[in-house]
N, C-alpha and C positions, 0 to 999 in steps of 0.2 A: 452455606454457599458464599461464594465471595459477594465482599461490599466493600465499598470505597470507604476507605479511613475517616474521619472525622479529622479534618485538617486543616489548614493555610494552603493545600495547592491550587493553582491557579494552572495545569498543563492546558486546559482547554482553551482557557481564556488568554493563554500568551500564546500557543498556535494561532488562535482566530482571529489576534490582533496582529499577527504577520498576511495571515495566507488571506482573509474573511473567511465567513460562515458556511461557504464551501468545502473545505479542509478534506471533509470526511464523507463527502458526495459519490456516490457510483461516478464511472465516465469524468475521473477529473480534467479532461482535456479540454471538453466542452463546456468548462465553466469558465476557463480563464481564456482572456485573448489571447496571449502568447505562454502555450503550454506545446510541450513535445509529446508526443506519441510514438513509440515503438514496439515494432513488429517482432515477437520473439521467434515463433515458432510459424510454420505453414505446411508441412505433410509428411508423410509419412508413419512409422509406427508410433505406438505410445512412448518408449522408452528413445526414439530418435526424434519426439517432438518434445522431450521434455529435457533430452541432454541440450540440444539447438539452443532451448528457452531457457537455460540453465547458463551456459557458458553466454548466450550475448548478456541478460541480466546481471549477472554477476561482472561482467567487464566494465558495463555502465553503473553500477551501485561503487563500484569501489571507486570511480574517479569522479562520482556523484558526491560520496560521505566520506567525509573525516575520518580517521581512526582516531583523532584527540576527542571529536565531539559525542558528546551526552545525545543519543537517538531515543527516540519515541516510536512506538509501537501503538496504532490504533488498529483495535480488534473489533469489526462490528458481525452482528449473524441476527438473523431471523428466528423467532422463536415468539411462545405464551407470553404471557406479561412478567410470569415468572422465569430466573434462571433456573428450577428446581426441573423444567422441564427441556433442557437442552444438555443435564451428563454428557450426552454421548459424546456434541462438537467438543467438550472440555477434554474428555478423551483424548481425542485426534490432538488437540494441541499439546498435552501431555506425549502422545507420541513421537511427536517431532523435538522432544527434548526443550520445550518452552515452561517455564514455571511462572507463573500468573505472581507478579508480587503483590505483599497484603498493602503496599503502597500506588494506591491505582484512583482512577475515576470512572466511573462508572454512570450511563446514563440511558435513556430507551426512548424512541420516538417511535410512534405509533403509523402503522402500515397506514396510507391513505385507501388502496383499495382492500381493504379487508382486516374490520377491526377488530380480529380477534389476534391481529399479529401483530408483532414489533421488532424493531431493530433495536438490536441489546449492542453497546457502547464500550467498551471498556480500553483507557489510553493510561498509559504509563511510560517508564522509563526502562531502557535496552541498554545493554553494551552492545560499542561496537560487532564484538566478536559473534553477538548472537543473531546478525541482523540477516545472516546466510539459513539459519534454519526461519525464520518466514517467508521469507524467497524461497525456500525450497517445498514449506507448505502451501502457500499460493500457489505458484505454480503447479504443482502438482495434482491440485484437486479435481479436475474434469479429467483426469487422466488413468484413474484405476490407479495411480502408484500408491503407495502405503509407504511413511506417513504421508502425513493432507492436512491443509486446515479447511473447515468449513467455514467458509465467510467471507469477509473484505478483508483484505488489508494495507494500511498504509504507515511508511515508515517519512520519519521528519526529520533531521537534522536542524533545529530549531537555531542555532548559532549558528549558521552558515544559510539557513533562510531556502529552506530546500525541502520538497517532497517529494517521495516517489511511491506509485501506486500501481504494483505487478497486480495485474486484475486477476489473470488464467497463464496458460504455455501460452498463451496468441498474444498478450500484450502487455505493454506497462506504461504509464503515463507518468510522465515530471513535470512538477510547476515550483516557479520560484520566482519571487518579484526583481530577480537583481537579471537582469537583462543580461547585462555581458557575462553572466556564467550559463544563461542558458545560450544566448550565441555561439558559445563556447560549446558546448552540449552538440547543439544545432550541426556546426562545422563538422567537430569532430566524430559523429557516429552519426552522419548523416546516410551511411547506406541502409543503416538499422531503421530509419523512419520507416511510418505504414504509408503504405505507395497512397492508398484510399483517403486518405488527409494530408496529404505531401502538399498538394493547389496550396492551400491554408496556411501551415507551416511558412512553406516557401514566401508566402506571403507574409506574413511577418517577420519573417527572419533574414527574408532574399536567398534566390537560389545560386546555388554554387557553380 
């Protein structure tokens, strides 16, 4: 089964010395003061809540990330202590044309209510070009579409200081410490905000 390399990388530890120890949190919006939240998707069928979620994500990632920069890919899922007993989520990611490289990090922290579970860790390095198929596995997964990934995900642009985290079709949160890019963010796809945390928003960012 995969295991993190025996190596010199330091991906965790130079994420969590930009973002903190947050990074890789459910609900990234609620950890930082000034984080954005966007509404992807809100009714209709499966395949017109996922085009919706689809086309706004994908408008905000591309003027979120670089195509010169190096992205990261953190992959977390629920499972045993062991990975011998989650095949199946490796599957799903397999299906959405993702290859797990043998260059990775790999880590598990333990479920607080129920300790026979854990959160299984795995961050490495993305090209740009493939940063559309975990967007399209996120999102997709509460939605019957095939492929899917099971799990979290969050993708980093580590040299432009930027994270973004598609939870489901309903949403996706950005945080970044450099203020005037997420002002910037703010201004420009401010009808994408979730109306439900706009008060907040608006308040740190001021309303338009």
């Amino acid at each position: 089964m995969l295991r993190a390399l025996k190596s010199n990388m330091d991906y965790r530890k130079n994420i969590e010395s930009v973002f903190g120890r947050h990074a890789f949190d459910h609900a990234l919006f609620y950890q930082y003061e000034k984080a954005l939240r966007f509404e992807l998707s809100v009714s209709g069928s499966a395949i017109e809540m996922f085009t919706t979620a689809w086309g706004k994500a994908e408008t905000i990632l591309s003027e979120v990330f670089s195509k010169d920069s190096d992205l990261y890919a953190c992959w977390s899922f629920y499972g045993a202590s062991r990975y011998l007993s989650s095949l199946s989520v490796f599957r799903e990611i397999t299906e959405c044309g993702i290859k797990i490289p043998k260059l990775n990090e790999s880590w598990c922290e333990a479920d607080e209510d129920d300790s026979n579970s854990f959160r299984h860790f795995l961050l490495f390095k993305i090209s740009s070009s493939t940063a559309k198929n975990w967007l399209w596995g996120a999102l997709a997964q509460d939605l019957g579409i095939r492929p899917r990934i099971v799990g979290k995900v969050h993708l980093v642009d580590l040299e432009n200081k930027i994270i973004a985290h598609p939870y489901d079709d309903r949403g996706m949160d950005i945080y970044s410490p450099d203020s005037g890019l997420m002002q910037n963010l703010f201004d420009q796809f401010n009808s994408y905000l979730l109306d439900y945390d706009r008060d907040v928003m608006e308040s740190a960012f001021g309303a338009l």
